[in-house]
Structure formats: structure tokens, C-alpha cells
PDB file of N, CA, C and O in Angstrom:
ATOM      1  N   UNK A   1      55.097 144.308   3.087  1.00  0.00           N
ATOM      2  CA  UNK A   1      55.721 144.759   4.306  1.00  0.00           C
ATOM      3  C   UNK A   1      55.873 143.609   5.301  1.00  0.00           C
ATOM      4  O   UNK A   1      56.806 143.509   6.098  1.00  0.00           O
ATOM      5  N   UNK A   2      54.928 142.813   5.180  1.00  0.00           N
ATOM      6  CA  UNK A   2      54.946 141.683   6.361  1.00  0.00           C
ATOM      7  C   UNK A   2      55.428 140.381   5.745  1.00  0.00           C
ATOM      8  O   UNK A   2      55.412 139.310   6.351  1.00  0.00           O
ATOM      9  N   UNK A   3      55.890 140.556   4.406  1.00  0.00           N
ATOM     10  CA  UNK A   3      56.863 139.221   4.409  1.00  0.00           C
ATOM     11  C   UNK A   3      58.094 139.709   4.700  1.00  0.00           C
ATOM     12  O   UNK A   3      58.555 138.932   5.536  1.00  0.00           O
ATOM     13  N   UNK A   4      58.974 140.666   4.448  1.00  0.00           N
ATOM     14  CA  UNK A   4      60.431 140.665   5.010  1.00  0.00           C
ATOM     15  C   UNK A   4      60.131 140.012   6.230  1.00  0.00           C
ATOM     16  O   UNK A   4      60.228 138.785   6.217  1.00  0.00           O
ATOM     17  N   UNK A   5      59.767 140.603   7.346  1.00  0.00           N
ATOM     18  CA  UNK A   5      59.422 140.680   8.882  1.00  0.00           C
ATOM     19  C   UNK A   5      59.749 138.644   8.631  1.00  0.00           C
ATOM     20  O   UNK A   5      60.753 137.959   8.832  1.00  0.00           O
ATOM     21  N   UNK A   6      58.390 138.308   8.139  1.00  0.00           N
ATOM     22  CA  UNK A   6      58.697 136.818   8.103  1.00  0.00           C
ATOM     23  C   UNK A   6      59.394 136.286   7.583  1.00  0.00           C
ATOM     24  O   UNK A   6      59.263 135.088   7.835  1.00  0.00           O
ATOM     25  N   UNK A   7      60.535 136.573   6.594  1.00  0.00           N
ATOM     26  CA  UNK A   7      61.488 136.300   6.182  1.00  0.00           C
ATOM     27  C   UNK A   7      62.487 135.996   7.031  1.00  0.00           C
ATOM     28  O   UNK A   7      62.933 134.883   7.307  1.00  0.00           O
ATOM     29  N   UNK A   8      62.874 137.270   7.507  1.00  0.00           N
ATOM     30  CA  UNK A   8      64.044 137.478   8.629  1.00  0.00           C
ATOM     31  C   UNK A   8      63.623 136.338   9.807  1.00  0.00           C
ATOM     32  O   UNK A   8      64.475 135.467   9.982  1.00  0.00           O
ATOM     33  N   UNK A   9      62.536 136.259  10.541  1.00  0.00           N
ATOM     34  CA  UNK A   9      61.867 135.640  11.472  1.00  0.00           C
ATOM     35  C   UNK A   9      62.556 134.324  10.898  1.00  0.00           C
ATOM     36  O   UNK A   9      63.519 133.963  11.575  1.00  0.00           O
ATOM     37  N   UNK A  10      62.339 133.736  10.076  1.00  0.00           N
ATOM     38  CA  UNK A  10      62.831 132.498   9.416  1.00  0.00           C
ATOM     39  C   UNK A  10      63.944 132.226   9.570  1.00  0.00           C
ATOM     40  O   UNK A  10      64.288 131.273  10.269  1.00  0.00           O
ATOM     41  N   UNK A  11      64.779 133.013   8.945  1.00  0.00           N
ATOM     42  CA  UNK A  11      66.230 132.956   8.720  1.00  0.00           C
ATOM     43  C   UNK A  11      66.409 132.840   9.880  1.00  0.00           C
ATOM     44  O   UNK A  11      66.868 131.713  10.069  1.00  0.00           O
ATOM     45  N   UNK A  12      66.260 133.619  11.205  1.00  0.00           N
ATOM     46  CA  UNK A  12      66.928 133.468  12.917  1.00  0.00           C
ATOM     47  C   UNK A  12      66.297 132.253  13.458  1.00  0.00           C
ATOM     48  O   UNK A  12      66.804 131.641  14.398  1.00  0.00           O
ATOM     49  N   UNK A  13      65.296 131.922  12.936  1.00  0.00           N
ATOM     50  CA  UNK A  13      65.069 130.107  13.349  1.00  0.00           C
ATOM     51  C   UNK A  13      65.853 129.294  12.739  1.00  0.00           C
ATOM     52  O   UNK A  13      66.173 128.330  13.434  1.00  0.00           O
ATOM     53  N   UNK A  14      66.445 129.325  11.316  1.00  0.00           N
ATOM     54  CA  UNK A  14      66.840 128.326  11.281  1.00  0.00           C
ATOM     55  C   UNK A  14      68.527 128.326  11.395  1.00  0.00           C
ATOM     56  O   UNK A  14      69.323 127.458  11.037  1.00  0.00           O
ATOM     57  N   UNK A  15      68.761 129.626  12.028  1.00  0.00           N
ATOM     58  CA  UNK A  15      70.176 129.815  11.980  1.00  0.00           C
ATOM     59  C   UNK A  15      70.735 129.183  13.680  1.00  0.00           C
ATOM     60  O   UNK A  15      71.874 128.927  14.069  1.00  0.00           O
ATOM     61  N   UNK A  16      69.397 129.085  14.405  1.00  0.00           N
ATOM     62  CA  UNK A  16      69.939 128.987  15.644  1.00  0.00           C
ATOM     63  C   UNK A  16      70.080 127.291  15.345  1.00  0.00           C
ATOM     64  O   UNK A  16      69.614 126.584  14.452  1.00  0.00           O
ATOM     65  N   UNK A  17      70.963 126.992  16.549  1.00  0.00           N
ATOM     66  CA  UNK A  17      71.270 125.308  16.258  1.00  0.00           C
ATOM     67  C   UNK A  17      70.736 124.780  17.178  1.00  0.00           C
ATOM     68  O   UNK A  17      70.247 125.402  18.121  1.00  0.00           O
ATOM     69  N   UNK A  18      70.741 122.929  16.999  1.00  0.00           N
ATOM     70  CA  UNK A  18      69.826 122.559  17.510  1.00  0.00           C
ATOM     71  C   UNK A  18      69.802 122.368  18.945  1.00  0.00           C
ATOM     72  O   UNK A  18      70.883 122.750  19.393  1.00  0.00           O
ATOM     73  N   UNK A  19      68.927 121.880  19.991  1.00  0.00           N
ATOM     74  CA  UNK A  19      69.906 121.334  21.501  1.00  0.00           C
ATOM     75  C   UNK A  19      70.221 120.170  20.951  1.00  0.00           C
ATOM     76  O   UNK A  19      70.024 119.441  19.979  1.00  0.00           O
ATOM     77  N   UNK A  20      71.061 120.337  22.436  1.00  0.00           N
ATOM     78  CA  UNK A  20      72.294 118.932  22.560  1.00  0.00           C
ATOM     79  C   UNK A  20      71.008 117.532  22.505  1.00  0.00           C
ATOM     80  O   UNK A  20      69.822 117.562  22.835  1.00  0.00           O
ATOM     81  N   UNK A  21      71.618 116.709  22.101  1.00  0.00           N
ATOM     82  CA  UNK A  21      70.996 115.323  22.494  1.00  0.00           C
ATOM     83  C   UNK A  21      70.556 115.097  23.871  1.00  0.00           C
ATOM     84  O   UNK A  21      69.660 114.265  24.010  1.00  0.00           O
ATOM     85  N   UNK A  22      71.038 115.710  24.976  1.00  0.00           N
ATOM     86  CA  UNK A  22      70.650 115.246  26.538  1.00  0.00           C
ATOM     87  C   UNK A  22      69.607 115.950  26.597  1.00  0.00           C
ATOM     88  O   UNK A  22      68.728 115.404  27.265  1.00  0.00           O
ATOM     89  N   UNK A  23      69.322 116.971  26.162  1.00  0.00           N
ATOM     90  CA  UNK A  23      67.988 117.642  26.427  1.00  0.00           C
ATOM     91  C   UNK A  23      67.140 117.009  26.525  1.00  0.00           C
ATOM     92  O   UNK A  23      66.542 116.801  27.580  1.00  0.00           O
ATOM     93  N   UNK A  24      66.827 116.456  25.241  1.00  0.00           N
ATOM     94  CA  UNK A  24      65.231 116.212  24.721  1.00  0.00           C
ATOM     95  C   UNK A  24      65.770 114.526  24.868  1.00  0.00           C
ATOM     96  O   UNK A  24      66.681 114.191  24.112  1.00  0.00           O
ATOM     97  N   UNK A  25      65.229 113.530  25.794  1.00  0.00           N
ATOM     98  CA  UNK A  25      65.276 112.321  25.259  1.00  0.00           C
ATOM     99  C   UNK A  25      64.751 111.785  24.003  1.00  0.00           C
ATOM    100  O   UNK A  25      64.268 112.668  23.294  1.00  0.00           O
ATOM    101  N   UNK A  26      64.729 111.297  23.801  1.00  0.00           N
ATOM    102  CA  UNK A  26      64.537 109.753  22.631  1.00  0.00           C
ATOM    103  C   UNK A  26      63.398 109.006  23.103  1.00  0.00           C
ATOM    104  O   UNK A  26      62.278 108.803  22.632  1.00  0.00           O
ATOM    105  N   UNK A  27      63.846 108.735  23.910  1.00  0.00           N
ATOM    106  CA  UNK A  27      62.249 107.581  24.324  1.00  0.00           C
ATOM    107  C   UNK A  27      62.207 107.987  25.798  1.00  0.00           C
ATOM    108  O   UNK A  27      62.994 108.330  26.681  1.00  0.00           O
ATOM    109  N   UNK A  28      60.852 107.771  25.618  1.00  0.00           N
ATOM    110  CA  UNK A  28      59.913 107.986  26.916  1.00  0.00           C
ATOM    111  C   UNK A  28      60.184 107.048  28.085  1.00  0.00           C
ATOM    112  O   UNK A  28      60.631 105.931  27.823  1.00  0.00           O
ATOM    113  N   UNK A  29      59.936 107.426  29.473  1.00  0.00           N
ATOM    114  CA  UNK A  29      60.447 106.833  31.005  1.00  0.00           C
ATOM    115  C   UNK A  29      58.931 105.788  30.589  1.00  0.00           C
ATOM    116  O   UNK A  29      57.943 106.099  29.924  1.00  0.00           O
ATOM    117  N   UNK A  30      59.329 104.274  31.410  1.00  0.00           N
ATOM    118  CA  UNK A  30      58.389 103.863  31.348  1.00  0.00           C
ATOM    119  C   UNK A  30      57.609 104.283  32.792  1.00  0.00           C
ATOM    120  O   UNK A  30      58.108 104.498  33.896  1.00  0.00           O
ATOM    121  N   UNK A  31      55.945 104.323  32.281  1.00  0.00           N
ATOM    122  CA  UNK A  31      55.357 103.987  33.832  1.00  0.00           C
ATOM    123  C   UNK A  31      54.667 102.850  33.693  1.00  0.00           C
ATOM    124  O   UNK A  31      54.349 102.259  32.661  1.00  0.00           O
ATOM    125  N   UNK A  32      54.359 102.461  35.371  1.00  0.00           N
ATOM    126  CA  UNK A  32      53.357 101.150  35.638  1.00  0.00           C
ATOM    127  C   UNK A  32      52.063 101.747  35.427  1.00  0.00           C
ATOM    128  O   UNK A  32      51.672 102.864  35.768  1.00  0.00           O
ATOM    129  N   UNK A  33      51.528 100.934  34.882  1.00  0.00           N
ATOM    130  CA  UNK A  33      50.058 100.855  35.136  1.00  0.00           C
ATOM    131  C   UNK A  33      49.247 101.530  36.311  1.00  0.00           C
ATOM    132  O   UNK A  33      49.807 101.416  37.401  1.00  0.00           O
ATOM    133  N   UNK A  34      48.418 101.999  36.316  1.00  0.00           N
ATOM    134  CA  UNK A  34      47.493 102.293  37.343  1.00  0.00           C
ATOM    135  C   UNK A  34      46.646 101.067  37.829  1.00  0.00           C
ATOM    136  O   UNK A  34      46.820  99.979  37.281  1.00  0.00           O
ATOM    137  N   UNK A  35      45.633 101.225  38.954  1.00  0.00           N
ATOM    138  CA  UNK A  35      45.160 100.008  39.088  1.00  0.00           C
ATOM    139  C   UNK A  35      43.422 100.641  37.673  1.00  0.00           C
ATOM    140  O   UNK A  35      42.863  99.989  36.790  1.00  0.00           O
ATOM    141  N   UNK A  36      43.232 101.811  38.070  1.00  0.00           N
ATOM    142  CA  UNK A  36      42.215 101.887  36.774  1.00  0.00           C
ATOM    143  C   UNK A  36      42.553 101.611  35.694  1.00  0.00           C
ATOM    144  O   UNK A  36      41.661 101.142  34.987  1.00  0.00           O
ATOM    145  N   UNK A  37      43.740 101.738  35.159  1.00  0.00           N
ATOM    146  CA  UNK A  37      44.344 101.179  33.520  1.00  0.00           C
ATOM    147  C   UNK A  37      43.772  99.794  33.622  1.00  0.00           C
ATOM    148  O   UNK A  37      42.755  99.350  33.090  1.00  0.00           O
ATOM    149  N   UNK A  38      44.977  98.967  34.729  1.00  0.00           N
ATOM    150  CA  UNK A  38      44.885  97.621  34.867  1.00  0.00           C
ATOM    151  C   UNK A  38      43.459  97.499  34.753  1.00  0.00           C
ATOM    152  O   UNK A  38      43.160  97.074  33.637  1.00  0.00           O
ATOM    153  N   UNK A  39      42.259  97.757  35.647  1.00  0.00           N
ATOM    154  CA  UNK A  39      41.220  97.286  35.315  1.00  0.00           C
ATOM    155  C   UNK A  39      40.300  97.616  34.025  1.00  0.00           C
ATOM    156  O   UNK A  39      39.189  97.147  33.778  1.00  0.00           O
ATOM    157  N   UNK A  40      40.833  98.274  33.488  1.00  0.00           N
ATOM    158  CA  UNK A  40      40.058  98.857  31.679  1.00  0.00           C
ATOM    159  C   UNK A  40      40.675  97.679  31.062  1.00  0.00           C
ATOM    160  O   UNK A  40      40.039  96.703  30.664  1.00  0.00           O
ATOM    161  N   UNK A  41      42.088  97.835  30.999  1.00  0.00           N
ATOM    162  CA  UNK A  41      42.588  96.481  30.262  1.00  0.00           C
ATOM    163  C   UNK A  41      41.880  94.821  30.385  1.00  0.00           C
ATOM    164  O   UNK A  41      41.838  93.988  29.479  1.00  0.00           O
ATOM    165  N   UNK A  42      41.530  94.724  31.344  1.00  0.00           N
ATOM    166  CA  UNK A  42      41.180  93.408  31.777  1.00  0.00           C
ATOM    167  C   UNK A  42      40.178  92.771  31.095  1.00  0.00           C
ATOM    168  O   UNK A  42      39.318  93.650  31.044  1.00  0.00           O
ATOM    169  N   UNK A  43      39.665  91.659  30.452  1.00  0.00           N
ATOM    170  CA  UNK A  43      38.820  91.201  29.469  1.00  0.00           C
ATOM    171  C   UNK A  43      37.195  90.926  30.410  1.00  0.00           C
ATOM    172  O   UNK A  43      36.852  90.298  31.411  1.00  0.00           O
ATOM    173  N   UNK A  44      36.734  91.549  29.689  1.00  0.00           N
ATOM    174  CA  UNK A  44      35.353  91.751  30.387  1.00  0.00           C
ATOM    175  C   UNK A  44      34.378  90.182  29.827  1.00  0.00           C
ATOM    176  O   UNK A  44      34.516  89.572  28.767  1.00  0.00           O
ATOM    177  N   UNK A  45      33.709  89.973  30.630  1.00  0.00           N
ATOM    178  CA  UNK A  45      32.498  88.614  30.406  1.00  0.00           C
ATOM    179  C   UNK A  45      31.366  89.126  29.612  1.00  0.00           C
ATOM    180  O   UNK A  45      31.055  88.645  28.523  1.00  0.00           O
ATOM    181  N   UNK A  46      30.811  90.019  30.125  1.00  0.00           N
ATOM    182  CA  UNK A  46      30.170  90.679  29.444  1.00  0.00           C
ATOM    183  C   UNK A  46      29.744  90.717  28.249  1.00  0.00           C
ATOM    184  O   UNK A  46      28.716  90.355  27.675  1.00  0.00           O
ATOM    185  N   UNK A  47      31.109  91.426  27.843  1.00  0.00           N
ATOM    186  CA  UNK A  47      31.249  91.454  26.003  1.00  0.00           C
ATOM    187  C   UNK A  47      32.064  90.744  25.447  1.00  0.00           C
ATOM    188  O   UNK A  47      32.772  91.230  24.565  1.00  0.00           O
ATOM    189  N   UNK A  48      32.187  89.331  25.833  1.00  0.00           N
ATOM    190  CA  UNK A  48      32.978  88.328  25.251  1.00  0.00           C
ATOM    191  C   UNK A  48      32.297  87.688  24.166  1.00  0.00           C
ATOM    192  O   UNK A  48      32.933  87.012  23.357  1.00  0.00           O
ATOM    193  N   UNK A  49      30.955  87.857  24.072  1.00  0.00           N
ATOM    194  CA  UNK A  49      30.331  87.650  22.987  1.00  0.00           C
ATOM    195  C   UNK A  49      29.859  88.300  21.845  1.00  0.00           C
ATOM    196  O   UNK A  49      29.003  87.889  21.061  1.00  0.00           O
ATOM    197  N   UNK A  50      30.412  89.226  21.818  1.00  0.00           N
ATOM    198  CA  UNK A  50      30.382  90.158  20.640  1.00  0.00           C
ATOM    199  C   UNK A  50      32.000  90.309  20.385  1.00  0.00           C
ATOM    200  O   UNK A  50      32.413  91.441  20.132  1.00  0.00           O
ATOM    201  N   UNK A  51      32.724  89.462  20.428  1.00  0.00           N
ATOM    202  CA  UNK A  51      33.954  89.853  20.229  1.00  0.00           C
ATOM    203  C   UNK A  51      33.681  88.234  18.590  1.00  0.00           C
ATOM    204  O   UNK A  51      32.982  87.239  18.395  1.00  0.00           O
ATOM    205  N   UNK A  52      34.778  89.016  17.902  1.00  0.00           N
ATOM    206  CA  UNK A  52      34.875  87.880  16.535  1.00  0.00           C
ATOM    207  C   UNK A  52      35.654  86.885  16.818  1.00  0.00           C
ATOM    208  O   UNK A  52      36.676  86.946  17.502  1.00  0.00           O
ATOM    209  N   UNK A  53      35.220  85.987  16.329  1.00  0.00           N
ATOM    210  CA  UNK A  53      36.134  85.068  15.998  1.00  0.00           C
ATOM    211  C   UNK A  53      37.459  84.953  15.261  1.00  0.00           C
ATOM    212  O   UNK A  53      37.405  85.080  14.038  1.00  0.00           O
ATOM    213  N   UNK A  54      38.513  84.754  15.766  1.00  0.00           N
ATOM    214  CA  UNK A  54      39.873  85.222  14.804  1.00  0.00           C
ATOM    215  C   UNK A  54      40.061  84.139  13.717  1.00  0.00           C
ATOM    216  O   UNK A  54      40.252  84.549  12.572  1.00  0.00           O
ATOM    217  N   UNK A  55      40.030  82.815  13.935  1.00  0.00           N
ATOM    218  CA  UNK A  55      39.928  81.867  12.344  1.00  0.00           C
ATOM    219  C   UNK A  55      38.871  82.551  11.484  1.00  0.00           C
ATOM    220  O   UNK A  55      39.020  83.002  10.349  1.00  0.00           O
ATOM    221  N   UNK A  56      37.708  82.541  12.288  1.00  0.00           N
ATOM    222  CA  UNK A  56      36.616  83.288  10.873  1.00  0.00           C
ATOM    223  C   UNK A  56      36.770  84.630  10.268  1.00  0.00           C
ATOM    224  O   UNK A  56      36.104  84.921   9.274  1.00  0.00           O
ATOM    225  N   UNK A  57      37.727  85.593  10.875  1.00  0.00           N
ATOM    226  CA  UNK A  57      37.788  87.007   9.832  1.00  0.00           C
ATOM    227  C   UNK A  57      39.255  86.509   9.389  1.00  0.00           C
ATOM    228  O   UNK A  57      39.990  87.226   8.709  1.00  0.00           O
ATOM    229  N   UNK A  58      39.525  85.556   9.715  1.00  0.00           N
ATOM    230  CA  UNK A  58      40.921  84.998   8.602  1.00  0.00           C
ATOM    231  C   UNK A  58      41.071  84.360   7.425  1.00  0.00           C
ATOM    232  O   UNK A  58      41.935  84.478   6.556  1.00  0.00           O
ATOM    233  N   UNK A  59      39.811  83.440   7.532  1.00  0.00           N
ATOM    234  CA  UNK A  59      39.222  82.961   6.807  1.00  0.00           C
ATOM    235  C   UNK A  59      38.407  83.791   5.638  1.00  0.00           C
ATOM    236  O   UNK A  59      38.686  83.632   4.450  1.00  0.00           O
ATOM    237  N   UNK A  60      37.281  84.774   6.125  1.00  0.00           N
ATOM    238  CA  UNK A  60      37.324  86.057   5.497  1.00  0.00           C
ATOM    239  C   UNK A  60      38.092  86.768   4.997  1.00  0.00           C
ATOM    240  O   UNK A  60      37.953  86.872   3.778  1.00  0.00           O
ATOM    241  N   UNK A  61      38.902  87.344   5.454  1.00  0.00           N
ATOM    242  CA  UNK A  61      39.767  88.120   5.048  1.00  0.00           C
ATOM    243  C   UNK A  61      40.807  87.532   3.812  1.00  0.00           C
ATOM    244  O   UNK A  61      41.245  88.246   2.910  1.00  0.00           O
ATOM    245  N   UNK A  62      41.127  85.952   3.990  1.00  0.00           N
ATOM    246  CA  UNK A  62      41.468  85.228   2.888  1.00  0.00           C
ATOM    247  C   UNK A  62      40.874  85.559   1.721  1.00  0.00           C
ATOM    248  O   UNK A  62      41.578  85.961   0.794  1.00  0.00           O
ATOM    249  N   UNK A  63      39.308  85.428   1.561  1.00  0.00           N
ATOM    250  CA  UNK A  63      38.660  84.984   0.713  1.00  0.00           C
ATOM    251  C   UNK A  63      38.599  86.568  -0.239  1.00  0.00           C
ATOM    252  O   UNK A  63      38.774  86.796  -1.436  1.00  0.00           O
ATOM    253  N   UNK A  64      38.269  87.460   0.931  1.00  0.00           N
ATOM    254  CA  UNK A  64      38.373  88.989   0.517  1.00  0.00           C
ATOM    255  C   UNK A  64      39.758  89.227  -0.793  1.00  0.00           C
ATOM    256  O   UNK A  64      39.598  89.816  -1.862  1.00  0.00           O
ATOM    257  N   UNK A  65      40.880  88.672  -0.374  1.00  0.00           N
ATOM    258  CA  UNK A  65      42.120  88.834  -0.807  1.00  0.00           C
ATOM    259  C   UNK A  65      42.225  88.187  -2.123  1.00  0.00           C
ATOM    260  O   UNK A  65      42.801  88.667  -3.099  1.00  0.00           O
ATOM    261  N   UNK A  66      41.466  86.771  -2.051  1.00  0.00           N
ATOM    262  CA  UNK A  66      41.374  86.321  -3.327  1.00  0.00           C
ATOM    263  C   UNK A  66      40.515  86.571  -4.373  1.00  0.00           C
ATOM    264  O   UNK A  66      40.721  86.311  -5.559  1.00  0.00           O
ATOM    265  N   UNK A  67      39.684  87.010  -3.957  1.00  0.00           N
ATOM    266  CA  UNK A  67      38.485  88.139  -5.038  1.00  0.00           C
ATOM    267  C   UNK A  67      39.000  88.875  -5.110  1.00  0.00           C
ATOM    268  O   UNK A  67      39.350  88.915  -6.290  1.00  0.00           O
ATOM    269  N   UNK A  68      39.423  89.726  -4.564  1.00  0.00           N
ATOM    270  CA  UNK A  68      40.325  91.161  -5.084  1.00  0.00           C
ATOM    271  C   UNK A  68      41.933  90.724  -6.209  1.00  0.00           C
ATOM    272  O   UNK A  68      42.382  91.389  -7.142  1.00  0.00           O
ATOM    273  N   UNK A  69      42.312  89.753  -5.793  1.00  0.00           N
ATOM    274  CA  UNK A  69      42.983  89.490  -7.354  1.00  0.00           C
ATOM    275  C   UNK A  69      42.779  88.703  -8.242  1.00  0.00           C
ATOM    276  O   UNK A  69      43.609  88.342  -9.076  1.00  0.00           O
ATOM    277  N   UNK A  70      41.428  88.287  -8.138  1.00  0.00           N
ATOM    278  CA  UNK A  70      40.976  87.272  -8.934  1.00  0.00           C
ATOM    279  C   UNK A  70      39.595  89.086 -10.160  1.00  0.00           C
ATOM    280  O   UNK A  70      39.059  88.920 -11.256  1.00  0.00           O
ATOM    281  N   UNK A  71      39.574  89.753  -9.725  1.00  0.00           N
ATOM    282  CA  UNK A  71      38.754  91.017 -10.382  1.00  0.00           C
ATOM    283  C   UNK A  71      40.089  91.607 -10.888  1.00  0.00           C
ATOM    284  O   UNK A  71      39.897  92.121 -11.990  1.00  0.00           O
ATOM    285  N   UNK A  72      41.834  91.760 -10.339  1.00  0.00           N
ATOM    286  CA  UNK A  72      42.229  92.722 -10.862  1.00  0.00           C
ATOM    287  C   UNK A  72      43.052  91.932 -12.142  1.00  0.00           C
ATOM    288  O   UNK A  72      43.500  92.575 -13.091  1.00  0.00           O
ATOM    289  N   UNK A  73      43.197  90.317 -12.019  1.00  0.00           N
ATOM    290  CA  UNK A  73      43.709  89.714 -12.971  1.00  0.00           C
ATOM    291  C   UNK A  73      42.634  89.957 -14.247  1.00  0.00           C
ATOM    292  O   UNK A  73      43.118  90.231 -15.345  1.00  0.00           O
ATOM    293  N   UNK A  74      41.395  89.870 -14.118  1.00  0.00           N
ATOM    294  CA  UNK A  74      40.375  90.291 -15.035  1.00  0.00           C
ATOM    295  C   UNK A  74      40.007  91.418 -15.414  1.00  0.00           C
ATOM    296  O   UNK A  74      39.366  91.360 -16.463  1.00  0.00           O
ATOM    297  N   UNK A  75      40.173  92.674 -14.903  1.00  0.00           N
ATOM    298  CA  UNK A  75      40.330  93.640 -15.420  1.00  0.00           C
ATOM    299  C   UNK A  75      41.271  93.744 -16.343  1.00  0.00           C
ATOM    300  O   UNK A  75      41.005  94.164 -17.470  1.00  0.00           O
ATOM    301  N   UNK A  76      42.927  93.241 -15.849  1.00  0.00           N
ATOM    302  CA  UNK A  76      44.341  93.339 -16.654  1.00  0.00           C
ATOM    303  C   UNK A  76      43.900  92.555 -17.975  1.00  0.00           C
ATOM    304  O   UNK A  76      44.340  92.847 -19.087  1.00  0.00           O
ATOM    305  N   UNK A  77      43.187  91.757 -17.788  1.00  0.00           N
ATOM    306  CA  UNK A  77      43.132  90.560 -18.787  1.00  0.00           C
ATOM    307  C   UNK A  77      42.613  91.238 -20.145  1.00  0.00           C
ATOM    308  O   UNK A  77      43.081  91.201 -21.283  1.00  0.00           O
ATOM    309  N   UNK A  78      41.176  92.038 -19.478  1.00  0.00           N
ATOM    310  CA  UNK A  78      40.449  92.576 -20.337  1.00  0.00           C
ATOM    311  C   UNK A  78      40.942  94.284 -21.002  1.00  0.00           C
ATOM    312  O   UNK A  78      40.574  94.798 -22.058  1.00  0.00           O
ATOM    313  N   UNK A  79      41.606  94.686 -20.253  1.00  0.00           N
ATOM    314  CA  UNK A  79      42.517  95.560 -20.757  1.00  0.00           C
ATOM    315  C   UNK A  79      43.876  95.120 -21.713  1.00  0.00           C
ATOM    316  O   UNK A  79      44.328  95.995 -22.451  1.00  0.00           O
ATOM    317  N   UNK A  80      44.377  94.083 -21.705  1.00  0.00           N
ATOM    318  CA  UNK A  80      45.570  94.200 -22.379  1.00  0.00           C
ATOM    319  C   UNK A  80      44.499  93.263 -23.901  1.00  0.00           C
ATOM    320  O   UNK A  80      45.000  93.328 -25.024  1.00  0.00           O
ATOM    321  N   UNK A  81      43.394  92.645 -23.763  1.00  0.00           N
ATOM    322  CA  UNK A  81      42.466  91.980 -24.761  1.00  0.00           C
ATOM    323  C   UNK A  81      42.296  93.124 -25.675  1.00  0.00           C
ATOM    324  O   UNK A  81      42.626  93.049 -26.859  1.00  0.00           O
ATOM    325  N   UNK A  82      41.794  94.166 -25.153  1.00  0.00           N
ATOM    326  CA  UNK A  82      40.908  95.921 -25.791  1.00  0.00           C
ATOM    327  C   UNK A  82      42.465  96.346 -26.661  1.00  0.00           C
ATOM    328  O   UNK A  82      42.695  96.406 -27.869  1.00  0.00           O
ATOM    329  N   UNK A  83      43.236  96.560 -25.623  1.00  0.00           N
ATOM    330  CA  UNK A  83      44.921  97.191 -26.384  1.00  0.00           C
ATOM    331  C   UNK A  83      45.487  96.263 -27.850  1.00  0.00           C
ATOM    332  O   UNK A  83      46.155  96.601 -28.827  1.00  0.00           O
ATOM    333  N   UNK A  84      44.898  95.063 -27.465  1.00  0.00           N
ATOM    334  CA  UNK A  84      45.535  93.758 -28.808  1.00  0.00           C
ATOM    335  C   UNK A  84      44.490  93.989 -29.714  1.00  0.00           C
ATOM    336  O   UNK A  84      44.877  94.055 -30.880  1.00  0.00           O
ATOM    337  N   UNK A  85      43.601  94.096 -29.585  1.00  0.00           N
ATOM    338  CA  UNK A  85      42.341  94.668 -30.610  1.00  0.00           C
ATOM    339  C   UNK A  85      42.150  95.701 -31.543  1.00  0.00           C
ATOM    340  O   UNK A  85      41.621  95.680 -32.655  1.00  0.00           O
ATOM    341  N   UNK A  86      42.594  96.475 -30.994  1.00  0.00           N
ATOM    342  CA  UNK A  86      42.551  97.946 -31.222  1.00  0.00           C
ATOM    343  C   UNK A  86      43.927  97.601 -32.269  1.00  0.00           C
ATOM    344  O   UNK A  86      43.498  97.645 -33.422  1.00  0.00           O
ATOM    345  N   UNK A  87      44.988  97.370 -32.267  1.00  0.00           N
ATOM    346  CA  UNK A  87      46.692  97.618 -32.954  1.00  0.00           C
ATOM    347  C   UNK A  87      46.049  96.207 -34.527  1.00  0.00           C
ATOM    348  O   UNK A  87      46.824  95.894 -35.431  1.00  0.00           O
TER     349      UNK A  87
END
């Protein structure tokens, strides 16, 4: 009984058309900043020392990248080794 109901319900949503383009913008009005934004944003002294170093997680992150295809060339390796074995 209560799927017709939602059936029909359906059908009159998608029969109605859409609004015009002026309605609904596209992109958002810009605003300024507040002065509380501005001051959240602002780089604190504080915790400037717990912040990372960007050469060293690049450097990391290098090294990360090259172990990870230096394990998947060796996996492939050892998989296509098992497949030549096996035939």
C-alpha cells in the first residue's frame, strides 16, 4: 500500500523542472575575515615547535614511496617466479 503512495511521490518530483540558473548561485559571495578568524589564523610562537619540518617529512615521505615500490616490485617478482614454476 505504501509503495504506490511513494511511487507517485517520485514521479511528481521528478516531473517538476528544475529552477532557473539565477536562483541558486554557483559560487558563494566572498566575505572578509573577522578580526577573530584573522587572529586564529595567525602563526602562534608557542607552538612553533611542534610544528615539522617540511624537507624532513619530504625526505620521509620519499623514502616511504620508495619502499613501497621497492616491496610491490618483489611481491610481482615473486608472483610471476610461483606462475613460471607451476606451467
Amino acid at each position: 500500500m505504501a509503495q504506490p503512495a511513494f511511487l507517485s511521490a517520485l514521479r511528481s518530483r521528478l516531473r517538476t523542472p528544475p529552477p532557473p540558473p539565477h536562483v541558486q548561485p554557483r559560487r558563494a559571495y566572498h566575505v572578509e575575515l573577522g578580526a577573530r578568524e584573522k587572529a586564529l589564523l595567525e602563526e602562534d610562537v608557542a607552538l612553533k615547535r611542534f610544528k615539522s619540518f617540511k624537507n624532513n617529512v619530504k625526505q620521509v615521505s620519499k623514502i616511504g614511496n620508495f619502499l613501497t615500490l621497492v616491496v610491490v616490485a618483489g611481491c610481482s617478482y615473486q608472483i610471476a617466479a610461483l606462475a613460471a614454476s607451476t606451467q
